[in-house]
C-alpha positions as CSV (number, residue, x, y, z in Angstrom):
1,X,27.5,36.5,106.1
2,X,26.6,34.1,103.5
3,X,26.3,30.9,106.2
4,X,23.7,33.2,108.1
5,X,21.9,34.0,105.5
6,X,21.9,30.6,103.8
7,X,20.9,29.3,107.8
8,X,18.0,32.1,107.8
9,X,16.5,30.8,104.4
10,X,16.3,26.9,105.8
11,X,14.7,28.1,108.9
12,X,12.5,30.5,106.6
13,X,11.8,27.3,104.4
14,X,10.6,25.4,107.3
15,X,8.4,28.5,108.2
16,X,6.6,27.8,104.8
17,X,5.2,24.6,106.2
18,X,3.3,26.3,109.0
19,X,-0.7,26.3,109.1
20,X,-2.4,27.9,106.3
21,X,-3.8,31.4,108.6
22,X,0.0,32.0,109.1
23,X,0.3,31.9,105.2
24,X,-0.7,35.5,104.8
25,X,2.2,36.7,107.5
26,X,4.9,34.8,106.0
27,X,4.2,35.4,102.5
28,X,4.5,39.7,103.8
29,X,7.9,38.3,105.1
30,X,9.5,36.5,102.0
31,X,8.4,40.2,100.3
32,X,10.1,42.2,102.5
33,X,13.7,40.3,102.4
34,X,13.4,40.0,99.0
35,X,13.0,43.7,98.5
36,X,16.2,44.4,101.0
37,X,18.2,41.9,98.9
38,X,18.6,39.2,101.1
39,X,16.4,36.5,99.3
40,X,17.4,36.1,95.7
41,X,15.0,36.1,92.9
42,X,15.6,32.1,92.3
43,X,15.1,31.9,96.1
44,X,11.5,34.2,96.2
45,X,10.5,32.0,93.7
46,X,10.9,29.0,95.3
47,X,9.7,30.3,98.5
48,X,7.0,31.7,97.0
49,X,6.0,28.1,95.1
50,X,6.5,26.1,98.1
51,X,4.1,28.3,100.5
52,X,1.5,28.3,97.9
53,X,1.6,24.1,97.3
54,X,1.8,24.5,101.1
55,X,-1.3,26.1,101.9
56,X,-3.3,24.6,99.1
57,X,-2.3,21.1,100.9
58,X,-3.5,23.2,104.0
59,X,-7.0,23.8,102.8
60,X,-7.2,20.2,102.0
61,X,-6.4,18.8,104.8
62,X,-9.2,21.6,106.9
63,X,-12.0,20.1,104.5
64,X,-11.2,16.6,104.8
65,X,-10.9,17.5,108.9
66,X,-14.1,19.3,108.9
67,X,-16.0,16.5,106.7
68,X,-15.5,14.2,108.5
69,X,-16.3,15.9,111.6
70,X,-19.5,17.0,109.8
71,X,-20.0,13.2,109.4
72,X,-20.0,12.6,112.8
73,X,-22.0,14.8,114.3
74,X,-24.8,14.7,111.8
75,X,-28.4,13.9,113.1
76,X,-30.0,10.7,112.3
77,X,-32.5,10.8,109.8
78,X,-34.6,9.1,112.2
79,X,-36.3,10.5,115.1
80,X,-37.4,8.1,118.1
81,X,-40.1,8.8,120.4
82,X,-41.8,7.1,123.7
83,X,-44.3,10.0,124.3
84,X,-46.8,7.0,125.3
85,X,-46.4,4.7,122.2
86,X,-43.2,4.2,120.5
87,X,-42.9,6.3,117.5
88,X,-40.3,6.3,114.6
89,X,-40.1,8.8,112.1
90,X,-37.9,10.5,109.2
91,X,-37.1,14.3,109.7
92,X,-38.9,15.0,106.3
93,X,-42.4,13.2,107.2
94,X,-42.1,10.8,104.5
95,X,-41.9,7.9,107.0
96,X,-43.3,7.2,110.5
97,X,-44.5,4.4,112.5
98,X,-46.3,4.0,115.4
99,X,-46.9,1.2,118.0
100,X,-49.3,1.4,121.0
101,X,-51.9,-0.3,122.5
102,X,-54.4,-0.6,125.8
103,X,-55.0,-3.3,128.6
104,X,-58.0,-2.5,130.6
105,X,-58.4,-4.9,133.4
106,X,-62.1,-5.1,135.2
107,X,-63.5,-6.7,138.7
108,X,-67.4,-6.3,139.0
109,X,-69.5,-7.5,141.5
110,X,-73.3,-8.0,141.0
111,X,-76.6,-7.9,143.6
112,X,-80.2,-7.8,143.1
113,X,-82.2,-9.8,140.5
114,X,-80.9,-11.6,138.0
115,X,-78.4,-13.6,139.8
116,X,-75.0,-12.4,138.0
117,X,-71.7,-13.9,138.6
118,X,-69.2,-11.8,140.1
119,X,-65.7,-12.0,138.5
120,X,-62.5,-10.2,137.0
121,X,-62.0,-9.9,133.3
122,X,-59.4,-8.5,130.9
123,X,-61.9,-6.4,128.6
124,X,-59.3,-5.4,126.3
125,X,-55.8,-6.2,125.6
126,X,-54.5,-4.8,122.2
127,X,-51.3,-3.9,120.0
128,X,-51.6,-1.4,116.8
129,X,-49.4,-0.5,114.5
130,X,-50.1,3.1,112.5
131,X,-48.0,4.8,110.4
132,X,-47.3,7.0,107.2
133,X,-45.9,5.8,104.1
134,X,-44.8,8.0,101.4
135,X,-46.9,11.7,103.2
136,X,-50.1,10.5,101.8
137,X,-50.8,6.9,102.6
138,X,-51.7,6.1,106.0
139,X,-52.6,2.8,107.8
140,X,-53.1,0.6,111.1
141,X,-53.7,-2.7,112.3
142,X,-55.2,-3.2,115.7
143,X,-55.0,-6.7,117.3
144,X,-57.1,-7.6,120.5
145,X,-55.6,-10.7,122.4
146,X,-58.8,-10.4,124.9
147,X,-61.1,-11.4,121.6
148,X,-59.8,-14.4,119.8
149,X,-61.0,-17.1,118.1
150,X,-62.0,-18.3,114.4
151,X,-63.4,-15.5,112.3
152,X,-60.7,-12.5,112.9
153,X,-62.3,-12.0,115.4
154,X,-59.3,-10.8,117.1
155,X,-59.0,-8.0,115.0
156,X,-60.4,-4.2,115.6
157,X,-58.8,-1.9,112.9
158,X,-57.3,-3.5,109.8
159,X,-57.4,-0.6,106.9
160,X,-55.1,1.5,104.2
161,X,-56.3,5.2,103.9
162,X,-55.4,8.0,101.2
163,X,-54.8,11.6,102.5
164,X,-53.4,13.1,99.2
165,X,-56.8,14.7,98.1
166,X,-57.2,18.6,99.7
167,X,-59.5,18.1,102.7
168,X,-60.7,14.5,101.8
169,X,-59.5,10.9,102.8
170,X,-60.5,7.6,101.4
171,X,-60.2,4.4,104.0
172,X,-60.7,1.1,102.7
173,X,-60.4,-2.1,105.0
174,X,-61.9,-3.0,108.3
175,X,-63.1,-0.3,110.3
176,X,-66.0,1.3,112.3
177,X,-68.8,2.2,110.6
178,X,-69.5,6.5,110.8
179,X,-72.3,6.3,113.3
180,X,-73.2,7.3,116.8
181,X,-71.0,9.9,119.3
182,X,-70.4,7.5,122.3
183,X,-69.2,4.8,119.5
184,X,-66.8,6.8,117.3
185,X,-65.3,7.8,120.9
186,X,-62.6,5.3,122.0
187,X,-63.6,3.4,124.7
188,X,-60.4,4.7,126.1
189,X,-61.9,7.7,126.5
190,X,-65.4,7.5,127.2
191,X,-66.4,8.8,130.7
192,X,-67.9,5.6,131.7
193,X,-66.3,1.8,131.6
194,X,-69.1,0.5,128.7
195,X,-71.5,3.0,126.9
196,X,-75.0,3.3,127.6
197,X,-77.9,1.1,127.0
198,X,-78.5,2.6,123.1
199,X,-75.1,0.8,122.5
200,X,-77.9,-1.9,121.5
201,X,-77.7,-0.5,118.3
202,X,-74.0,0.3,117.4
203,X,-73.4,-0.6,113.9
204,X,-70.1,-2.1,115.1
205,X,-67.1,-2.4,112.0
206,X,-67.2,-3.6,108.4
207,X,-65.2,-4.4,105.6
208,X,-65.9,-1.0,103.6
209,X,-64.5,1.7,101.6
210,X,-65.3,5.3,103.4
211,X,-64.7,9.0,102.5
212,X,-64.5,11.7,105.0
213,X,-63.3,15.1,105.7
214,X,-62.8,16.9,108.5
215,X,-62.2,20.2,109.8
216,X,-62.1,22.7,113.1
217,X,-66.3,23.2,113.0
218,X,-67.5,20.1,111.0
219,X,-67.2,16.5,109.6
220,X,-68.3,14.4,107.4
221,X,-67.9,10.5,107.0
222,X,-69.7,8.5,103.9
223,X,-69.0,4.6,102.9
224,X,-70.7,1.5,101.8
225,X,-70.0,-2.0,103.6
226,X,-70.4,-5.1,103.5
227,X,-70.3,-7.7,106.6
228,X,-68.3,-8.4,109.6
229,X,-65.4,-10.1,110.3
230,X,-67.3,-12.3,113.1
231,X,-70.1,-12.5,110.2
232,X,-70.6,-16.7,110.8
233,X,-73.1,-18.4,108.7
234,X,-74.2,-22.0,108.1
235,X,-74.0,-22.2,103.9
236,X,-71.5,-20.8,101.9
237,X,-73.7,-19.6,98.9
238,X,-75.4,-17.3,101.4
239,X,-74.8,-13.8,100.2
240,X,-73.7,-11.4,102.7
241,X,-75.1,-8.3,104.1
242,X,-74.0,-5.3,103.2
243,X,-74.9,-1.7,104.2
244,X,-74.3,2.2,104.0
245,X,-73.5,4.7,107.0
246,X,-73.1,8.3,107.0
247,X,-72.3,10.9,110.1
248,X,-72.2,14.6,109.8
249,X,-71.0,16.5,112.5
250,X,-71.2,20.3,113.4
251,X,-69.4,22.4,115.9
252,X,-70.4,26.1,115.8
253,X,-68.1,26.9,119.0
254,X,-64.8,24.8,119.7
255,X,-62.1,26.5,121.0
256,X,-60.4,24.0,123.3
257,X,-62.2,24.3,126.4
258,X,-65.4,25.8,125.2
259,X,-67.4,23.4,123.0
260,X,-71.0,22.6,121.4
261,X,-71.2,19.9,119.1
262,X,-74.1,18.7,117.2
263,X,-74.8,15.3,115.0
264,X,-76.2,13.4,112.7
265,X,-75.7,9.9,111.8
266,X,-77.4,7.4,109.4
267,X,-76.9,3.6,109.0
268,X,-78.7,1.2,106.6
269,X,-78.1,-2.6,106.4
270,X,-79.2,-5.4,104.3
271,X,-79.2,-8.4,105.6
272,X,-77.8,-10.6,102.9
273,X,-78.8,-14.9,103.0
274,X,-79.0,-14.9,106.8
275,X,-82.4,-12.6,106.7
276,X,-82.1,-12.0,110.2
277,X,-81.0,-9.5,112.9
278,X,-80.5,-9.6,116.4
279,X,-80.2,-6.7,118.9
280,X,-79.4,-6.8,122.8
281,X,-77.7,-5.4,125.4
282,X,-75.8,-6.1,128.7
283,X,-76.5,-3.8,131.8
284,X,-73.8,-1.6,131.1
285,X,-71.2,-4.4,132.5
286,X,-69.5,-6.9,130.5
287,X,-67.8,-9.3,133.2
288,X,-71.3,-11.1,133.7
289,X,-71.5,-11.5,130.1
290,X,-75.8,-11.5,130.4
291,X,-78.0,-9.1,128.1
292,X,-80.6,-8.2,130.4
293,X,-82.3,-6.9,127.2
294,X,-82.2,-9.3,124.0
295,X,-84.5,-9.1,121.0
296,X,-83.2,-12.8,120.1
297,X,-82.7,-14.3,116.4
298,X,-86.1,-12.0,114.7
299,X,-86.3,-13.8,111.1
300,X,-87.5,-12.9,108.1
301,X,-85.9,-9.4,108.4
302,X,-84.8,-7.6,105.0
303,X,-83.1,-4.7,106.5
304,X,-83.0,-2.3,109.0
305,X,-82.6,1.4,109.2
306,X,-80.7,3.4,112.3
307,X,-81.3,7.1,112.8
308,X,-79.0,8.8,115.9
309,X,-78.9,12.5,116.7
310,X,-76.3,13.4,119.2
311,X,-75.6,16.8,121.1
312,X,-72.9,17.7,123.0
313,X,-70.8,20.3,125.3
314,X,-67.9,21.3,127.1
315,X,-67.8,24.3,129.4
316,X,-64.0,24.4,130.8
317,X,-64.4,21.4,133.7
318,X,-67.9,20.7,132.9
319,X,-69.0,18.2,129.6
320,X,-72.5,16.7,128.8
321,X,-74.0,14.7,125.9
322,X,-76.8,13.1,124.8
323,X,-78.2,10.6,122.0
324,X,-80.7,9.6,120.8
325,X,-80.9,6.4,118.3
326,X,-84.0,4.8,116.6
327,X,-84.2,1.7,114.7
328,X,-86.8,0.8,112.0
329,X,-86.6,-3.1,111.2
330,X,-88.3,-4.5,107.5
331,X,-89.5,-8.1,107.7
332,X,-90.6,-10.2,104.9
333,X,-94.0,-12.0,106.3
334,X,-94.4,-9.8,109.4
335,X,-95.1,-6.5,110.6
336,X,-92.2,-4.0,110.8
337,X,-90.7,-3.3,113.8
338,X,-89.3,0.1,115.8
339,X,-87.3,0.2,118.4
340,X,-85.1,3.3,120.3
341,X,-83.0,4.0,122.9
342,X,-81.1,7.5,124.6
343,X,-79.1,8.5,127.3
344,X,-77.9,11.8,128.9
345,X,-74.8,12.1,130.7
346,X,-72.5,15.0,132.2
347,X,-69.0,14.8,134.2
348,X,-67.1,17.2,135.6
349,X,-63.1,17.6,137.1
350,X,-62.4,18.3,139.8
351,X,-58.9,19.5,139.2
352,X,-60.2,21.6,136.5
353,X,-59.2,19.8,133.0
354,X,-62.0,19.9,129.9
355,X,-62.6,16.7,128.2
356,X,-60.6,16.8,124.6
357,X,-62.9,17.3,121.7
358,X,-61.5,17.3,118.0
359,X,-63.0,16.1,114.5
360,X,-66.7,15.4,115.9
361,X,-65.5,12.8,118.5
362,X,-63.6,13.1,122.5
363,X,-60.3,11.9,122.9
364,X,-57.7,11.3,125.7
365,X,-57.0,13.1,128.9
366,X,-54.1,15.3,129.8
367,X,-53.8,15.7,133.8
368,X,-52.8,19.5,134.6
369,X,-50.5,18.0,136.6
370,X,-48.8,14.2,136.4
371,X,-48.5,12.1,139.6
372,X,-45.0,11.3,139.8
373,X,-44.0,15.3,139.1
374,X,-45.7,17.0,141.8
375,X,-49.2,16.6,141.1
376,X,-51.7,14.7,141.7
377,X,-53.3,13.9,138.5
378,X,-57.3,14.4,136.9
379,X,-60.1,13.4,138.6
380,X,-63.6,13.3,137.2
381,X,-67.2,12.6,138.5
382,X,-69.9,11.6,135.7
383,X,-73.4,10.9,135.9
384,X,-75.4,9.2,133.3
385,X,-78.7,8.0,133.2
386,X,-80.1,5.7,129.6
387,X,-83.0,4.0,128.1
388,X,-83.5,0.9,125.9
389,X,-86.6,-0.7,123.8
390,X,-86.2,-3.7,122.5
391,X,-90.2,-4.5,122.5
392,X,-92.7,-3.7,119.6
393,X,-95.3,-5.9,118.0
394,X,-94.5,-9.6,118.5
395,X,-91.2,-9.4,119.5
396,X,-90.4,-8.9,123.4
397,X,-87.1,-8.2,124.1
398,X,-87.6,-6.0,127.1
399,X,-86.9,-2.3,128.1
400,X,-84.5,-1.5,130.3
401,X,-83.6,2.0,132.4
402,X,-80.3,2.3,134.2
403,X,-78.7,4.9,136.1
404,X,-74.7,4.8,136.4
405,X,-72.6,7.1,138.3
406,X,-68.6,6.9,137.8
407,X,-65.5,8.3,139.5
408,X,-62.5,8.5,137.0
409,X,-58.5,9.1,138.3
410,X,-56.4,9.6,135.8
411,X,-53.0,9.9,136.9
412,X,-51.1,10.9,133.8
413,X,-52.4,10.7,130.1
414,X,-51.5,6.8,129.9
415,X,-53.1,5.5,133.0
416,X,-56.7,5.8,133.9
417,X,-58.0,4.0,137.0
418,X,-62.3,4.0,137.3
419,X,-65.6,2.8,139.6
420,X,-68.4,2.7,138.2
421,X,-71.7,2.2,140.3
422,X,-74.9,0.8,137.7
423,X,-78.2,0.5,138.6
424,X,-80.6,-0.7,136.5
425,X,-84.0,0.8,137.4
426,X,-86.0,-1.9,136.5
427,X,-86.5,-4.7,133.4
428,X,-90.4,-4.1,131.5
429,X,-90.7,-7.6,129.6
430,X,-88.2,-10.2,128.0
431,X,-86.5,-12.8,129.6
432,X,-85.7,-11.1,132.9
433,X,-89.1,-8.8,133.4
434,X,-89.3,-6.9,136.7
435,X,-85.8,-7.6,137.2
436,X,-83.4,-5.1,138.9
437,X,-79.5,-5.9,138.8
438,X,-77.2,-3.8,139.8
439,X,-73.2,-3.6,139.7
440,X,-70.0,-2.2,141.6
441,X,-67.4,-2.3,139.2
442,X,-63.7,-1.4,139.0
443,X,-61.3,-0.9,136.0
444,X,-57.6,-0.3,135.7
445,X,-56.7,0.9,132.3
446,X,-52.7,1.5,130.1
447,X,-53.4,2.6,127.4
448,X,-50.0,4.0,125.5
């Protein structure tokens, strides 16, 4: 009797080691047989210390198990993205970076009066890099290889911003200046190749400091400038310009697909030592590379003053806009000058999309249905018609009028293919008077 029990206990002691769930079983067990007398009261208290050492050692070992396994399947704290550009970021927000860019590659082909030069181009071909830094500071950098040369004047967008105010950032660095719909509007997203004839007198970018806000109905964008990075001039105790812009935008309906926008923008500019201005514009093609309208060097200029109203809708498939610009020019030993320019354009898809509107300016297009998945993408028809004056007093640079009508396929929201048909109307004065070019273009655009 005593060998079996004494061969019970060591098998009971080897039970003791067993996984800690099974502790609760035994530990009922070692009670019971040392209530009926067969385990001493040295022996329960062995038994008793060497299942509790062995489950502590238990729940050591699960934690250690299940940390490390915790280890290994954590996420990163980095998230990855190729939704177009390729976009890092940390899971709190702190961090993210982005990098994208556009190639847009045109052909044109030119008839009528002036004799143009038909050809291919790459009009753009840039890389940017945007990002966040710290939630509140933002920034990008914009390089386009298709403009290079001394100057900068391969870079677009060079500028640091501050979002930490309620409803208010602060940009400072190279950027565009707040003024005019069609040019606050990417030209990746513009419904035509180049913007209208009033492009004449887009304010272009500056080295500035800006404010703005903006929210769902209305924006508002104020800085002060000074020049341009292609700003050349001949002695280096010349003073540059410098200038102000403002742009207020208001959208009383904008609901996605329903929209009516309406704006406002102002744009001053000093002319600094070079005391001279120059305005002109191509016939809404670039590969020629002729201004068919071109005011020329005008001297003696002090400043000059740029007034645009702008108006604008969407209606599900249907969009229209229309601006209107007017520029007041103060010379020193001549009469002042005045000069103006508008254009009216709709489009329309036919596979029923509605042009993107947010924070007073139109953005990219987002096919109902990608090419490649079973659809066959957007496509878009868009009319536009535009006006010029580049004429008053002395100076004749010529007034131009140009109809343009354009066919847009964009088969998913990183590709856009386009044909464009220009014809300008007629040329009144300047260098190519009575003159009436017109173009065929085409453009294939990746723009990620």
């Amino acid at each position: 009797m005593k060998l079996k029990t004494t061969v019970f206990l060591a098998g009971l002691a080897a039970t003791v080691a067993m996984p800690v769930q099974a502790g609760s079983e035994i530990e009922t067990l070692i009670n019971m047989l040392h209530e009926n007398g067969m385990v001493s009261n040295d022996q329960y208290g062995r038994l008793m210390d060497e299942l509790k050492q062995n489950q502590t050692q238990a729940a050591e070992d699960k934690a250690e198990v299940d940390q490390k396994l915790a280890e290994a399947t954590k996420p990163s704290d980095v998230e990855i993205t190729t939704n177009g550009g390729l976009t890092v970021k940390t899971r709190d927000g702190k961090f993210q970076t982005k990098l994208g860019g556009r190639v847009q590659a045109d052909a044109a082909t030119y008839s009528g009066d002036p004799e143009l030069g038909n050809g291919t181009e790459i009009r753009r071909a840039r890389l940017y890099i945007d990002g966040v830094m710290y939630n509140d500071w933002a920034y990008k950098l914009e390089y386009d290889f298709a403009n290079t040369g001394s100057n900068g004047k391969g870079i677009a967008d060079a500028y640091l911003s501050y979002k930490g105010f309620d409803n208010l950032q602060i940009k400072v660095g190279n950027f565009k200046d707040p003024f005019s719909l069609q040019e606050q509007t990417s030209s990746n997203h513009i419904s035509f190749m180049e913007r209208g004839l009033p492009s004449a007198f887009a304010a272009g970018r500056h080295i500035g400091v800006m404010a703005s806000t903006e929210q769902q109905n209305w924006t508002l964008a104020s800085g002060v400038f000074g020049d341009s990075l292609t700003a050349t001039g001949s002695d280096v105790d010349k003073d540059e310009g410098w200038g102000l812009g403002t742009r207020a935008t208001w959208a009383p309906i904008n609901d996605g697909t329903e929209v009516v926008h309406l704006g406002l923008g102002l744009n001053y500019r000093e002319t600094g030592g070079d005391n001279a201005a120059r305005f002109n514009q191509q016939p809404e093609s670039h590969v020629a590379g002729i201004s068919i309208v071109d005011t020329g060097t005008i001297a003696g200029v002090d400043d000059f003053f740029k007034v645009g109203a702008e108006i604008a809708t969407v209606q599900g498939p249907f969009s229209a806009q229309a601006e209107y610009i007017t520029t007041s020019v103060k010379r020193d030993g001549g009469s002042d000058l005045d000069f103006d320019g508008w254009y009216v354009q709709a489009g329309y898809f036919l596979t029923g999309e509605s042009r993107n509107y947010k924070t007073g300016k139109f953005g990219g297009i987002k096919p109902k249905a990608n090419v490649g998945e079973g659809g066959i993408g957007a496509w878009e028809l868009a009319l536009r018609y535009s006006t010029v004056d580049l004429t008053d007093a002395d100076i004749d640079g010529g007034e131009a009028d140009a109809i343009a009508l354009g066919l847009n396929w964009y088969p998913t929201p990183t590709l856009r293919f386009s044909a464009n048909y220009v014809d300008v109307l007629e040329v009144d004065g300047g260098s190519y008077d009575d003159e009436e070019p017109s173009v065929f273009q085409l453009r294939s655009q990746w723009a990620f």
